[in-house]
C-alpha positions in Angstrom: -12.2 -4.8 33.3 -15.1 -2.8 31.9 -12.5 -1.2 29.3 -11.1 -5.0 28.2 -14.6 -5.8 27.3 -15.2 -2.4 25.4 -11.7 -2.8 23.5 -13.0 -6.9 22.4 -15.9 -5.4 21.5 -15.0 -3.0 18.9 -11.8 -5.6 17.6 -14.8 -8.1 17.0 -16.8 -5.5 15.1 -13.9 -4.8 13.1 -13.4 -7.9 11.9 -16.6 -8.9 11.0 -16.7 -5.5 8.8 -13.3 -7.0 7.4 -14.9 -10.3 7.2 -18.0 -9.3 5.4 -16.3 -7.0 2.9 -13.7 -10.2 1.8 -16.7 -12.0 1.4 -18.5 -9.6 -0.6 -15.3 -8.6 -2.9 -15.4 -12.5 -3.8 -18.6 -12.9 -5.0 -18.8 -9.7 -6.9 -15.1 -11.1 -8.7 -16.4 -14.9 -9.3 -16.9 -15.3 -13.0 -13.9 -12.5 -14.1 -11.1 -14.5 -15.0 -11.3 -13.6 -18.6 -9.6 -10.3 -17.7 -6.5 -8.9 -19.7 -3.1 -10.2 -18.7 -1.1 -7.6 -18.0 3.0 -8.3 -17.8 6.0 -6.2 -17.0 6.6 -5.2 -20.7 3.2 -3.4 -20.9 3.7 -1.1 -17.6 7.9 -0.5 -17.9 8.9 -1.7 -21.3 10.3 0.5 -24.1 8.0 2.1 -25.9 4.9 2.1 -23.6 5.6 5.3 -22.0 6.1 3.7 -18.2 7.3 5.1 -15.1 10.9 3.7 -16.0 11.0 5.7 -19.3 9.2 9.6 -18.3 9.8 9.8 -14.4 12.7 7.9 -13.6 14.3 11.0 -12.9 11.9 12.3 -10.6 11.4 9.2 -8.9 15.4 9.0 -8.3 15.0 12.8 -6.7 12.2 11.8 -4.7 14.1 8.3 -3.6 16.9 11.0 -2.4 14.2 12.9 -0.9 12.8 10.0 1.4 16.2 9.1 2.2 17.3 12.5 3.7 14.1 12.8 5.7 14.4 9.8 6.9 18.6 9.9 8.3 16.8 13.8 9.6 14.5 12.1 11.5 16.9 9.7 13.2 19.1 12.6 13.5 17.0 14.5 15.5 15.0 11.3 17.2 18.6 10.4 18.9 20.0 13.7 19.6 16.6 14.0 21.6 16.6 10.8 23.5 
């Protein structure tokens, strides 16, 4: 029982933290909305030097990468279990 009250305890304190720091991040961003639009063309269009333009091979190796790890790590999960 005394461990329920210990675990509500510290879920409360966490989100009143969580809480308080939303609260905070609005105020400090109230009045910004004359920010600088930023579209699809600017990050990954040609020309503007993007991921899709200098990495895009090493983001296909690294896509292979995860992949493998990930059909090793069922692999050995299963053979395992």
């Amino acid at each position: 029982m005394l461990n329920k009250i210990f675990n509500l305890i510290i879920a409360l304190m966490i989100f009143v933290v969580l809480f308080t720091a939303l609260d905070d991040s609005i105020q400090i961003w109230h009045g910004k909305e004359d920010s600088i639009p930023v579209t699809v063309n600017t990050l990954a269009g040609p020309g503007s030097g993007g991921i899709f333009t200098d990495y895009i091979f090493s983001f296909e190796v690294l896509s292979l990468l995860l992949l493998a790890a990930l059909i090793g790590s069922l692999y050995v999960a299963r053979k395992e279990a």
